[in-house]
C-alpha positions as CSV (number, residue, x, y, z in Angstrom):
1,X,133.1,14.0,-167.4
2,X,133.7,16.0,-163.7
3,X,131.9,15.0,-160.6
4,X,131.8,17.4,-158.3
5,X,134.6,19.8,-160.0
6,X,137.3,16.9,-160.0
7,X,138.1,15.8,-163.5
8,X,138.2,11.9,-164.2
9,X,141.6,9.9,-164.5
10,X,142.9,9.9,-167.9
11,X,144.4,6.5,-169.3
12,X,147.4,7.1,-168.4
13,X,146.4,6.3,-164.9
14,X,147.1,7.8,-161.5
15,X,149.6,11.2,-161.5
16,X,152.4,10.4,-158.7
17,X,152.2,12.9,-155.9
18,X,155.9,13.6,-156.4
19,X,158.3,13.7,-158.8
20,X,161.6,13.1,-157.1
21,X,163.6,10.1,-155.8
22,X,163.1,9.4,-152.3
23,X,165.7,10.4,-149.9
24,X,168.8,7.8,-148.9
25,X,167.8,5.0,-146.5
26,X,170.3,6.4,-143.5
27,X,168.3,10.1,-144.2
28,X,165.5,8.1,-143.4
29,X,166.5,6.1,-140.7
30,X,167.5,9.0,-138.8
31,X,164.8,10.9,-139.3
32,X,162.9,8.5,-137.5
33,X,165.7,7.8,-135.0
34,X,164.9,11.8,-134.4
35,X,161.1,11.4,-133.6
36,X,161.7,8.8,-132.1
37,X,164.1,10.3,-129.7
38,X,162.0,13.5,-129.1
39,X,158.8,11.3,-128.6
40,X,160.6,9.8,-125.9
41,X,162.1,13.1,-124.3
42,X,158.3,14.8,-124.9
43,X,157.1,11.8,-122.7
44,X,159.8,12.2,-119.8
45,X,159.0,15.6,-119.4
46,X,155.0,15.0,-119.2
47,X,155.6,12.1,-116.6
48,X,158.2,14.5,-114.8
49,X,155.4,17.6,-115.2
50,X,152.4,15.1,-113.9
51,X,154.7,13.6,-110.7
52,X,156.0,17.1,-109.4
53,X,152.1,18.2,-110.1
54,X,151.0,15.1,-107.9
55,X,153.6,15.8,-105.0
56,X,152.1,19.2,-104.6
């Protein structure tokens, strides 16, 4: 049976969206220790954009 061109699950259940192992924990943790870090320097220079924008 397909419902609106996708085909229905087979018995074998869901497919998993990807194959490989994930990557090591301290990979991940500094991947987020990255974003995190350039989240905070993206907000410093807003704040520093908004109060020299302010002073004007």
């Amino acid at each position: 049976m397909v419902l609106l061109g996708v085909p229905r699950q087979g018995r074998r259940g869901r497919l998993p969206l990807s194959e490989t192992a994930p990557a090591p924990l301290w990979k991940r943790l500094i991947w987020m220790a990255a974003i995190w870090a350039a989240s905070v320097a993206v907000l410093g220079v807003v704040a520093f954009v908004i109060r020299t924008w302010l002073r004007l």
